[in-house]
N, C-alpha and C positions, 0 to 999 in steps of 0.2 A: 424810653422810660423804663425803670425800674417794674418788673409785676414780681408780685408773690405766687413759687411756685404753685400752691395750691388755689391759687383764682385761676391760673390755665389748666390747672386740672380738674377742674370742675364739671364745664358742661357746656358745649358751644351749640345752644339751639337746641338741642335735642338728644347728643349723646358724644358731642364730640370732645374726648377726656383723654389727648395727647398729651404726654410728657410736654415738658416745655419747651424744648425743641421742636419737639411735633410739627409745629406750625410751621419749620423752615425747613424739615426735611421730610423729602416724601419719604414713604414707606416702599419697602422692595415692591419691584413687578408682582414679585412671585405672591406677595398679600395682596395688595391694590387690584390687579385685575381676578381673582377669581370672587372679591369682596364685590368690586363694580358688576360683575356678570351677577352675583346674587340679588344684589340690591334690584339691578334692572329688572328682573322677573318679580322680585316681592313688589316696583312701583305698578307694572306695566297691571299685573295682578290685582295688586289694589284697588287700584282705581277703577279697572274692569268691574270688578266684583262688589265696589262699595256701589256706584252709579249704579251698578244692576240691579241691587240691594232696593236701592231706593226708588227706579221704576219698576219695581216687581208691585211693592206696596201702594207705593202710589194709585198706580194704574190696578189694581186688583180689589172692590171692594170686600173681597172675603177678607182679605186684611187686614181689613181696617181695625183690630185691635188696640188695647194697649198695650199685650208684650210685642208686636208689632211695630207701635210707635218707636217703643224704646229700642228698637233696632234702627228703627231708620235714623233716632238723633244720632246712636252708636255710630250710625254706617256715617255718619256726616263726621262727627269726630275724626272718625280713623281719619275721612282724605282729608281732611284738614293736615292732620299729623304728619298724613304720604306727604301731599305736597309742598306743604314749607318747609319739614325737615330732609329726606331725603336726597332730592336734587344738591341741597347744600353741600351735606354731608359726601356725597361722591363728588364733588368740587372738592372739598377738603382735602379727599384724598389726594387729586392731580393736582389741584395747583396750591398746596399748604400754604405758600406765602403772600396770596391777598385775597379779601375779603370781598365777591362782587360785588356787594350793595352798599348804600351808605347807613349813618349811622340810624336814621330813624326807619329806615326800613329791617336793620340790626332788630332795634327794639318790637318793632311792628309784629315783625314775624315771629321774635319769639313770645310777644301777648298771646297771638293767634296761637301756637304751640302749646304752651302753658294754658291757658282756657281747653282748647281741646282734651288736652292731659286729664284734666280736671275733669270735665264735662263725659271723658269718660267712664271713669270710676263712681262717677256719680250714678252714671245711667246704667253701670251693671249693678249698684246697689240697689237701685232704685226698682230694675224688673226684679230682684229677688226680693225684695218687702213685696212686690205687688203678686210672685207666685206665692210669698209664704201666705198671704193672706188667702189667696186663693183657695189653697188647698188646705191649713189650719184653721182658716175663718169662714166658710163659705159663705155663711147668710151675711159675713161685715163684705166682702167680694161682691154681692148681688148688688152694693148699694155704693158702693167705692172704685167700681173697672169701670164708670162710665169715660167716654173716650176724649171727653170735655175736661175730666180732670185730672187723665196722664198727659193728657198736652199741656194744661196748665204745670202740672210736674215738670215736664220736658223745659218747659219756658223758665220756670225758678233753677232747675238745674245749670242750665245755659248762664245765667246771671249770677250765683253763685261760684260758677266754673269762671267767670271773667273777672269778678269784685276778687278772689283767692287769688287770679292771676299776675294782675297789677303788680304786687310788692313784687313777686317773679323777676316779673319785665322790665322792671325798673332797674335790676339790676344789672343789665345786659348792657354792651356799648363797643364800638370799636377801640383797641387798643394799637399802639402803633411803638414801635419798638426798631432797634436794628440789633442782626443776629450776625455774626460771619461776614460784615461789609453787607451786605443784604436789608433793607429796609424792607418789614415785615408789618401786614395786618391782619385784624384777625376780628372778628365777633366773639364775645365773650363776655363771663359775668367779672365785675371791674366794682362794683355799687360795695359800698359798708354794711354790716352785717348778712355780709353771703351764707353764710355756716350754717347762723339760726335759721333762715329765711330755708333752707334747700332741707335744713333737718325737719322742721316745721312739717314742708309739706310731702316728706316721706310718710313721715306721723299721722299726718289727717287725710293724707291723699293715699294714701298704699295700707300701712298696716291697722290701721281701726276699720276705714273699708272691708278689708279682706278678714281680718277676725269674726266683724260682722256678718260677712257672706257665710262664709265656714258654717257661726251658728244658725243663719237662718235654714240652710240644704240640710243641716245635720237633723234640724226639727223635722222639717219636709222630709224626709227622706225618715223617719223615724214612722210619721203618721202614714206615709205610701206602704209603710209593712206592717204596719199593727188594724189600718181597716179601710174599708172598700168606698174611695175616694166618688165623691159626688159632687157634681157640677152642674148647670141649669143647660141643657139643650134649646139652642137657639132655634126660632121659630123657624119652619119650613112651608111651604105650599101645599105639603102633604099631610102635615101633621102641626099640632096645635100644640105649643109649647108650657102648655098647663093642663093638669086632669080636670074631669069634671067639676069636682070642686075647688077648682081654684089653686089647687097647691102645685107649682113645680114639676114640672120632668127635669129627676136628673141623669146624668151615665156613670157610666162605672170612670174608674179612673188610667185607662189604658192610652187614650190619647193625650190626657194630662201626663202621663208619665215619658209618654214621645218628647213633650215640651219642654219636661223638666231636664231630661237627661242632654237637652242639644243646649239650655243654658248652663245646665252645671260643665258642660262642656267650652260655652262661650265666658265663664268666669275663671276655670280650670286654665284655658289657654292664656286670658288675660295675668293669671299671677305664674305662672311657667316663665311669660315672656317678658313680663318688668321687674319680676324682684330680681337679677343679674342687674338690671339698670340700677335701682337702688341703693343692693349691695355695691356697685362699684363707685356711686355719688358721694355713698356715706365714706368707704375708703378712700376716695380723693380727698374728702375733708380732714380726718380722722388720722392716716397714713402718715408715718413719720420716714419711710425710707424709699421714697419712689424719685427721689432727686438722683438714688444711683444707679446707672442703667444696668450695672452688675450686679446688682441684689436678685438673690430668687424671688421674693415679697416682690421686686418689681416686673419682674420679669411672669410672671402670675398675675398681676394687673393688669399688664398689657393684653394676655390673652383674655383675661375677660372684661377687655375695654372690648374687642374684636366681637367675644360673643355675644356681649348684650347689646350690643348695634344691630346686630342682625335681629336676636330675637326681638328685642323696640318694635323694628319695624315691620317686625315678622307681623305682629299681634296686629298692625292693622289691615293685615289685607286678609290674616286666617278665617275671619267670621264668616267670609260669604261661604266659602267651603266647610263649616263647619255646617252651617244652612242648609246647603245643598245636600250635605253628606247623609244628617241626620234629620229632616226635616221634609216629609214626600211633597207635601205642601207647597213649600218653596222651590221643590225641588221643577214639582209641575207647572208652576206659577214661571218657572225662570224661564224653561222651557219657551212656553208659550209666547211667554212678552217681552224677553228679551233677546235672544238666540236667535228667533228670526225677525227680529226689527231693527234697522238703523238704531236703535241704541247701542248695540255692539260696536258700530263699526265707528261712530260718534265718539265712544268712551278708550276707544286704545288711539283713535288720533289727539284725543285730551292729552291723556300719558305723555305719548311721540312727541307730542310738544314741547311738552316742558322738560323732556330729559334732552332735546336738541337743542338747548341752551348748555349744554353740558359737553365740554371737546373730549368725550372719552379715546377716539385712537388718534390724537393728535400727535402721540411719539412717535409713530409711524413715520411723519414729514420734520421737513426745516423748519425750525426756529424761525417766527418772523418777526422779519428787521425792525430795532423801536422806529418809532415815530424821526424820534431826535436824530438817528442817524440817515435819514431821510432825505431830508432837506438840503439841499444842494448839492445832494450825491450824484456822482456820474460814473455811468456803466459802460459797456459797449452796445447791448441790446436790449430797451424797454419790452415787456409781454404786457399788454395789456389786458387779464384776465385768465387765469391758470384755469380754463375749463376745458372742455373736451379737445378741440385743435390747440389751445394755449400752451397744455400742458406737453404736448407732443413736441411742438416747437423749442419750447423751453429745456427739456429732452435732447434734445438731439443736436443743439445748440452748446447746449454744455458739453459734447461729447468731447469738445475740445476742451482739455482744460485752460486753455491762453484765454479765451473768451468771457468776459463775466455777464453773468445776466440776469436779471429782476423782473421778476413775474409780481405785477400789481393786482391783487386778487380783492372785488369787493366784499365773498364772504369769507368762509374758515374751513375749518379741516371736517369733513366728511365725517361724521358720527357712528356708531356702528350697525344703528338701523338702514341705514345708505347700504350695508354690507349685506345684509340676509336678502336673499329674495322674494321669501314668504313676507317681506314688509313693504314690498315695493307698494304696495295701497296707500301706505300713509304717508307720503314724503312730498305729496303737492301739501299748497297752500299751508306750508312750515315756514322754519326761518332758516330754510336752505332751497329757496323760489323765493323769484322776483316778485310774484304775487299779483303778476302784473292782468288787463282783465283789457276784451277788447272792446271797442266804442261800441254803442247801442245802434245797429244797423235799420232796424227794427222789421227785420226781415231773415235772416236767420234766426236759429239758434232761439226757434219760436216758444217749445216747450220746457227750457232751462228755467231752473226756479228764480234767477235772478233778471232772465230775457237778455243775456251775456254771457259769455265765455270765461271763463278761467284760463287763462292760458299758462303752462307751467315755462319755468325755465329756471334754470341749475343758477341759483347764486352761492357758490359752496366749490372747492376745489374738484375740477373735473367735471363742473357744469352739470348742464343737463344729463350729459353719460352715468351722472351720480343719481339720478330721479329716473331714467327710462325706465322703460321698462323688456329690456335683455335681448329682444330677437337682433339676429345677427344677420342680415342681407344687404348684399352690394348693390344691386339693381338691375338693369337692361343695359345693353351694350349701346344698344341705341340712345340710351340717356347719356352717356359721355363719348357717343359722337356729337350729342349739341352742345355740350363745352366745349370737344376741340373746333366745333364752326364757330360758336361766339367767342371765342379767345381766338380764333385766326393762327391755332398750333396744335397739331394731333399728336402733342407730347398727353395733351387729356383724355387723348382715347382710352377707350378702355383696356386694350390692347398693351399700351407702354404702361398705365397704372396699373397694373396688376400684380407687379413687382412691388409696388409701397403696400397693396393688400397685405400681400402675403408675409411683407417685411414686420408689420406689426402682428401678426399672428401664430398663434402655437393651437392649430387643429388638434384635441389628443381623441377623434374618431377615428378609427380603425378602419373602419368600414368604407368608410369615404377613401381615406391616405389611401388604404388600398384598391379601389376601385378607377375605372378611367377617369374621371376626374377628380383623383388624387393630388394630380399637377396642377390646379388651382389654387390648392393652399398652400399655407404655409408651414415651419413647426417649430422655429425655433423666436417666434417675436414674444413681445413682454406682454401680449394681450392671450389668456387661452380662452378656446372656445369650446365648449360641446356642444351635447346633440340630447333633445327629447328621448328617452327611453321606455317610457311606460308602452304599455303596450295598450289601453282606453282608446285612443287614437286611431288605431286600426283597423278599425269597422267600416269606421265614417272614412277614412282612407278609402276601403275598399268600395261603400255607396258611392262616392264622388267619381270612380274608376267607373261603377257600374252605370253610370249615365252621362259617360264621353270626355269626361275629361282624364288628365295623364295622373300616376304616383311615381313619383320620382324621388329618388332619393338626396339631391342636391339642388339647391336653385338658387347659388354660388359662382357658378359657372358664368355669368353674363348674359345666356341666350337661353336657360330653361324655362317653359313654363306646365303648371300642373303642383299638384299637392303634397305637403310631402310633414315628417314630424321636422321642427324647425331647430334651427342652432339659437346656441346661447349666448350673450359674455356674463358666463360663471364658471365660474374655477377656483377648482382647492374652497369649493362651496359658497362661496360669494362673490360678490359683482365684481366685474369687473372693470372697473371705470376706469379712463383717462388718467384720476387721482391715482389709484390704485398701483396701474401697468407703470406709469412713465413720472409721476410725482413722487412717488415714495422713494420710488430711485436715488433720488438726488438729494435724500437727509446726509451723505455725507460728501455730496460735491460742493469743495471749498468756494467754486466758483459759481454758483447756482443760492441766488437769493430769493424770496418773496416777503411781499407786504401786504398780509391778510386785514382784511375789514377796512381795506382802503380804499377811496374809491376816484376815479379819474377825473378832473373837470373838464376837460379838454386838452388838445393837444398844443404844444408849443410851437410857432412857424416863423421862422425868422424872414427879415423882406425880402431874403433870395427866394423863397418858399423850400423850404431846405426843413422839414422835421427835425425838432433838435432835443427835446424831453416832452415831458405830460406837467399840467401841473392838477395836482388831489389832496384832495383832505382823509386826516384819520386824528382822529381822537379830540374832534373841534379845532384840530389845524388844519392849514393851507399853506402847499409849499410847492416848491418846483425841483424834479429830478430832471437827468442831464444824459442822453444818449449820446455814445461818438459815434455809432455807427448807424441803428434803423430803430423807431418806432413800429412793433408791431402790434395792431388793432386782433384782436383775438376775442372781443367781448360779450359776442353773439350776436345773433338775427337781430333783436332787437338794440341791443348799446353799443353795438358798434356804429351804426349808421348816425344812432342819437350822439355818439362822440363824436361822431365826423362834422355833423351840422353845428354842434355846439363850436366847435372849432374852426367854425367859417366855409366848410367844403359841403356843398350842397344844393339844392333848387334856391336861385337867387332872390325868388318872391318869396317864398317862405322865412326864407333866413331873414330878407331885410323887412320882413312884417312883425317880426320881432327882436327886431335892433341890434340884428348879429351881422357883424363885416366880414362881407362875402369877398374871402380870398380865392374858392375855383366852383364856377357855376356846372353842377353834376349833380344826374338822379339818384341820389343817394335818400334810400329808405324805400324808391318806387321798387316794383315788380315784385312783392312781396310773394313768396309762394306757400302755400301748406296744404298737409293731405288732411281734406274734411274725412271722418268716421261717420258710419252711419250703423245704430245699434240696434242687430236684429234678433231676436230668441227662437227657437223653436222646439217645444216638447215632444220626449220621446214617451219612453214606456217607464213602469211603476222602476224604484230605485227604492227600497224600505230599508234597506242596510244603513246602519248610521255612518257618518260620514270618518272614511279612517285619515288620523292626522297626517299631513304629510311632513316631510322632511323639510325645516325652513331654508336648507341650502341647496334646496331644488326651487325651480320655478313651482308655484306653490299650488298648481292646479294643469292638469292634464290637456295637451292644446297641441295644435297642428294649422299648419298655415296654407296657404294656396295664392299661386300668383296666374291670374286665367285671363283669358279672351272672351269675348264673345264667340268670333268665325273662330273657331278649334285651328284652321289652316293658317292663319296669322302668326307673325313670330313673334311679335313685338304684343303685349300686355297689356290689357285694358283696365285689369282692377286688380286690388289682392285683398284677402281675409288673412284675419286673424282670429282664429276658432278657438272657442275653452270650454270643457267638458265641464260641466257641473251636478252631482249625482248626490240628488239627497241635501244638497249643501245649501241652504240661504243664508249661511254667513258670507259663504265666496259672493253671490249673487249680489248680495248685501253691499258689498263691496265694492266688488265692479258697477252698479248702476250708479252708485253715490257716489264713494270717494274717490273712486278712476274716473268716471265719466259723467256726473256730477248734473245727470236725469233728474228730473221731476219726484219727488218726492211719490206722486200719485202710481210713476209707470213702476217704480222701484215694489213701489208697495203689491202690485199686480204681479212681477217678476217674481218674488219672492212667495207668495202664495201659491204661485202654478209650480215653484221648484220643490212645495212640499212633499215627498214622497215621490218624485218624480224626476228622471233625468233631462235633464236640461242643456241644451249647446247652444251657447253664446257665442258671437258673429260682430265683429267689425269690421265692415265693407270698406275700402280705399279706393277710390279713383287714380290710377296710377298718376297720370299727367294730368293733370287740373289745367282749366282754360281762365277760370277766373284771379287776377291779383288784386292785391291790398294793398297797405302803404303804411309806413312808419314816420309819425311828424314828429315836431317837436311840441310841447304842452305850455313848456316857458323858455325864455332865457337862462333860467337858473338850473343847473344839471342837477339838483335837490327832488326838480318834480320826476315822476315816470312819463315814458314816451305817450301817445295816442296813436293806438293801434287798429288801423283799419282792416279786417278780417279779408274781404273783399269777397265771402263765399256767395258762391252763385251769382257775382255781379254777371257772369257768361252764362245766358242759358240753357247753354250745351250741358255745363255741369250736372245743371239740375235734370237735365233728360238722360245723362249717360248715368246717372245715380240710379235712377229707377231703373233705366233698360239693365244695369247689371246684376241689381237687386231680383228682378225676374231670371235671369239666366242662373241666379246661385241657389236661390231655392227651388229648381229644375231637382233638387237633391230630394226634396221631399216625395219623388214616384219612384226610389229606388227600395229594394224589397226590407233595406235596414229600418225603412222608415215607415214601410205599410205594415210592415209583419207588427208592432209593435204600437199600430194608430198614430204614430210621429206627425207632428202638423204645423204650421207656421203658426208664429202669437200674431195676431192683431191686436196691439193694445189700445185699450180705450183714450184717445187722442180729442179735445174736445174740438178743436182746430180741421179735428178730419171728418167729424161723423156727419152721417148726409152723403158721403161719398160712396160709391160701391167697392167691397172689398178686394185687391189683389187686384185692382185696374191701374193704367196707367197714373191715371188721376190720384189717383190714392195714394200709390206710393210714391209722386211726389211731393205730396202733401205733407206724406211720412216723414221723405227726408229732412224735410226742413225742422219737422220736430224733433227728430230721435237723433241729431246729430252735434258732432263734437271735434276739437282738434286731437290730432294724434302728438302734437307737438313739435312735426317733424318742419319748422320754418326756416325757409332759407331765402337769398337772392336779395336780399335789401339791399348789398355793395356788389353786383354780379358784376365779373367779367364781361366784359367788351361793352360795359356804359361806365360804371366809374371805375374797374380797375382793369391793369395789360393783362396779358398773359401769362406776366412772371406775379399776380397778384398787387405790384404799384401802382399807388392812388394818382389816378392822373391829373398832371398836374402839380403835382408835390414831390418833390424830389425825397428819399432816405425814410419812407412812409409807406407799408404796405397792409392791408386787410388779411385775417387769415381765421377764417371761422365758416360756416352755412353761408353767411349773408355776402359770400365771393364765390358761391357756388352761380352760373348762368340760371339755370335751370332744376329743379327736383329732381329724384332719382324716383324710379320704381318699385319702394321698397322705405324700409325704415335708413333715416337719413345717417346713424350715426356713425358705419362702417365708410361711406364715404366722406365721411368729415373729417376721420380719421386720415386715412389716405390721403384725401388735399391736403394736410398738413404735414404730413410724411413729403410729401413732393417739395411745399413749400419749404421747409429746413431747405431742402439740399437746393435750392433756389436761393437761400438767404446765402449760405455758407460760399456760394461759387462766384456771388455780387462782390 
């Protein structure tokens, strides 16, 4: 269709005023990504600081004012503004040629938008009549700030703000066009009289507002210097807010002028940061030479189309810091009720949400293949799942270029909060995990707010390796001597794997490469690792030395045990995931395909049983792709086994109970294995220093690990910790209890209290080899629903006795001199499950564990070796079919699983390649 330049230069939502091409070509890197880096901080910001905003007041009855209220409608405006324009508008940037939504969500969002707009300028007018009255009217003030009728104010405002909107939003709609061969969509205003409608509301919404403001500060500020401002002192406990006879107390006007100066402040920012918006609405309409992209006149548009996007969006996140800056009040109040409460950590996983609908480093990877070219495509090697081992495989696969190969991925490209490590908190329970939660036992997992688990796992290029969280160990040697007994091949020793270690690995510690066990690593693979450097760590090092146990500097080797500061996978400042190391690689391997947001239904088995494609849905289709050569299952712990069974390969009761034809009868989903956590604290000494920020491309909090015994003469591991230093900080606190390990509400709140002013070391206990397994079903016939995941914790009651006995032997730390000199002491937290029991006894602390514990997410063995696959990882049974993920591991390792998942799949390539 035909559009009129000046309807696309208008205004897409919020501020989107692209040339007319705009929309079909992106804008250089060199704008786009430092525009997307700003934007992320102004949303992440925003939303922090408006939420804050509004449990500050809420929860605070000193508050409860009217210039108050009209902050908190303000603080509702702006996220409205943050989050329906924003997230858009940085889509805009990446992907100019379609519009995600359709057309009445078009119109919806920009109501929402437009109301908000409104609703703001409304509500800065609105506290300025109620200071000018204040302070030019006092006695009309005593009789007009009752709090009944700025909420009514608030309310008219609001209705006002959405009856002005309407004509707005009406004008808004998808347009659909083709540009360059290229069929183009877009949101946009498209409606008959656009011009009047947008002039209109510059006119009533921008510059009568803002004149008005002007004079009302100018009077105020006239009477603040000509005489000694009076106000009624609100009643106290200690004094009586009327003299003897009846008249008034009032004060002087130093604290009104506190008030005044932080809103001439919050209206000063509001006309800074929209009239550039304005200015360039009214010149999109007005503007007679912006069709030539060599005009200066346009070339001067474009840059202040760039700046007043920014400032737009700047104004809704400025006010909470304007609050803070200038306002002790607020400043104290935020302090208190937000900084150490779960609201913090609640409101940047809001944010994290909604900007992971957003592919910001998607240029990084392949283009994924459309839908249409899908459909009865034949490869040489299906991936089933580009996550942690998929992606390795898919890797090293294409090294050949003769080979072609298609990685079936169900989610998308790793976002860039996947990247920092100071975000790893927020990344469960997104839309990069499965989201999946395990069946109600009713016997674990007793003190979780839900009396269930969360269990995360990576639906996002690089799996789970894109969600962990970073430590780096391989395990005990004794762990892959029992792969190579249940595989029946001591190519799994740890001895022969050592070499696939090292092959994905680029060590750059110094300390280590050059010490005797320098020959363990590696230095030139596509994964780097480092190492803990703080020196916080050190202490507690040395306490743990001081009461028997080893500090060692590596526990990489296969046979070390003892404490040590831990390795990373972070490099060149950010994670380093599967995605990262071995997917990015292959954006420009011709022979190296993927199909993101696809997802498998099952695999294809012809009646030789001969694996011959998958068939999956993407985009409400269902179709079949076509292997010449192997089907490889790579989909993890849990959707591998659920692919398998949906495919007929499985326990034959199960499957024929829900009307699937059982083509090879195999325990595929049993022996599930996972390391339970068990979350311990202990306080040290005072910590009054405020907490200094740390670097986000460091692990984001000070921490040291340990892999111990009980008998010290023993070679082989009984448990490991993962320790993190918390000093002064209940935001970190904040964090780990809730959004990492996803405690009780009640024990978080106790955690947080005791970390006031106080240092703090936080402890999660691992039972290396767990005795108890679980089990992976299926929930229907339909590969639509999630599997049923049975946990299987402490179904062994060994478990639950070697939890406690270890949990005694580790706080053995608290009689070392780091921890008396300073009163250091173990938390008992208030457990209602436990009390009645005696403290620090057997009994108790297994009591404990049943409540303060959680998955680390390290699950494997649901397709192990030697029940349903060989040695070489083929599904027995099934010819040109093999597993290659955790859930083909025999057994768990000693340690965090993802250095050997790595590995197995390093092995597997060259297993696939020599078939």
């Amino acid at each position: 269709m035909d559009l009129d330049v000046e309807d696309l230069l208008l205004f897409n939502m919020t501020n989107d005023t692209s040339q007319s091409s705009g929309f079909s070509e992106p804008d250089s890197l060199n704008i786009i990504v430092p525009l997307t880096i700003v934007y992320v901080v102004i949303f992440i910001a925003g939303v922090l600081g408006n939420i804050s905003t509004c449990v500050v007041i809420a929860r605070n009855r000193s508050m409860h004012t009217a210039t108050n209220f009209y902050l908190f409608s303000l603080a509702i405006s702006d996220l409205l503004l943050l989050v329906c324009g924003l997230p858009l508008e940085v889509h805009r940037l990446w992907s100019p040629m379609s519009y995600p939504l359709g057309e009445a969500l078009c119109i919806t969002v920009g109501l929402v938008s437009e109301t908000s707009a409104n609703a703001t300028v409304l509500t800065i007018t609105a506290f300025t009549v109620e200071r000018y009255i204040a302070i030019c009217r006092p006695f009309m003030s005593h009789t007009m700030s009752k709090l009944s009728r700025a909420v009514r104010y608030i309310i008219v405002i609001w209705i006002c703000a959405l009856c002005a909107a309407v004509p707005q939003a009406m004008q808004f709609g998808i347009v659909m066009y083709s540009e360059k061969g290229q069929n183009i969509s877009a949101c946009t205003v498209k409606g008959h009289g656009v011009h009047q409608v947008f002039v209109i509301s510059s006119f009533v919404f921008f510059v009568v507002p803002m004149s008005l403001i002007t004079v009302l500060y100018v009077l105020i500020g006239a009477k603040l210097h000509t005489s000694r401002v009076l106000h009624p002192l609100k009643k106290s406990s200690m004094e009586s807010s009327e003299r003897p006879n009846g008249i008034p107390r009032y004060r002087n006007g130093a604290s009104q002028r506190r008030v005044i100066r932080m809103l001439v402040a919050v209206a000063l920012s509001f006309f800074l940061c929209w009239a550039p918006f304005h200015v360039q609405r009214l010149i999109a309409i007005y503007g007679k030479n912006l069709e030539h992209p060599t005009d200066t006149f346009y070339k001067v548009y474009i840059v202040l189309t760039y700046i007043s996007g920014v400032l737009y969006f700047l104004s809704t996140a400025i006010n909470p810091f304007l609050y803070n800056i200038m306002s002790n009040k607020f400043r104290n109040a935020f302090k208190m009720d937000v900084a150490s409460s779960l609201a913090a950590v609640k409101a940047v996983q809001a944010a994290l949400l909604v900007l992971a609908t957003l592919s910001l480093t998607a240029y990084r990877f392949s283009t994924s293949t459309p839908t249409i070219a899908l459909d009865g495509a034949t490869v040489d090697y299906i991936v089933v799942g580009a996550g942690t081992a998929g992606s390795v495989v898919a890797n090293r696969l294409t090294e050949n270029p003769h080979v072609k190969v298609l990685a079936v991925e169900a989610g998308e490209e790793p976002t860039f909060e996947t990247d920092y490590p100071a975000l790893f908190p927020f990344l469960t329970k997104t839309n990069y995990d499965w989201n999946y939660v395990s069946e109600n036992d009713g016997y674990s997992a007793q003190y979780h707010r839900n009396g269930y688990l969360d269990l995360p796992s990576g639906k996002v290029y690089g799996g789970s390796s894109s969600i962990h969280h970073f430590y780096y160990l391989r395990g005990h040697v004794d762990d892959y001597k029992d792969w190579a007994d249940a595989a029946g091949d001591q190519s799994w020793s740890f001895k022969h794997l050592l070499r696939y270690f090292k092959k994905s690995e680029r060590l750059e510690d110094k300390q280590i490469l050059n010490s005797a066990t320098g020959k363990y690593h590696g230095t030139n693979g596509p994964t780097i690792i480092t190492r803990e450097k703080r020196k916080l760590p050190l202490k507690y090092l040395e306490a743990f030395q001081e009461v028997g146990h080893n500090v060692v500097d590596d526990l990489n080797t296969g046979k070390t045990l003892g404490y040590t500061r831990p390795m990373f996978y972070i490099g060149d400042g950010i994670r380093q995931s599967s995605a990262v190391c071995f997917l990015s690689p292959l954006k420009n391997r011709p022979n190296f395909h993927i199909a993101k947001k696809t997802t498998v239904n099952k695999i294809l088995i012809d009646g030789n049983k001969n694996a011959i494609g998958v068939q999956a849905s993407a985009n409400g289709q269902t179709f079949n792709i076509y292997a010449r050569k192997e089907v490889i299952v790579s989909a993890g712990t849990f959707n591998s086994p659920k692919l398998l069974m949906l495919s007929g390969i499985g326990p034959k009761d199960h499957l024929a109970s829900l009307g699937i034809e059982v083509i090879v009868d195999l325990p595929v989903g049993k022996n599930m294995e996972d390391h339970v956590i068990v979350f311990l604290a202990h306080k040290l000494g005072e910590a009054n220093e405020s907490p200094v920020p740390e670097n986000p491309s460091l692990f984001p909090i000070p921490t040291f690990i340990g892999v111990e015994a009980v008998d010290k003469t023993q070679c082989h591991p009984d448990y490991f910790t993962m320790n993190i230093i918390c000093r002064n900080n209940t935001n970190n606190l904040a964090l780990l209890c809730s959004s990492v390990y996803g405690l009780h509400d009640d024990v978080c709140n106790q955690l947080i209290e005791a970390g006031k002013g106080r240092e703090i070391l936080v402890t999660v206990l691992t039972v290396c080899r767990p005795e108890s397994r679980g089990e992976v079903l299926l929930r229907s016939a339909d590969p639509r629903y999630s599997p049923k995941i049975y946990t299987g914790f402490f179904s062994n009651d060994a478990d639950l006795e070697n939890n406690a006995a270890y949990i005694e032997d580790f706080i053995k730390v608290t009689n070392s001199s780091l921890f008396r000199n300073v009163g250091g002491e173990t938390m008992y937290f208030d457990l209602p499950n436990c009390r009645g029991l005696e403290l620090n006894t057997r009994e108790y602390w297994k009591c404990y564990v049943l409540n303060m514990m959680d998955t680390t997410y390290h699950y494997s063995s649901t397709c192990r070796m030697g029940s349903v696959l060989d040695a070489k990882l083929k599904v027995l049974g099934v010819n040109r079919l093999r597993v290659v993920d955790a859930s083909a591991m025999p057994n768990t390792v000693s340690a965090n699983i993802n250095a050997a998942v790595v590995t197995l799949a390093e092995k597997a390539a060259d297993l696939i390649k020599k078939a």
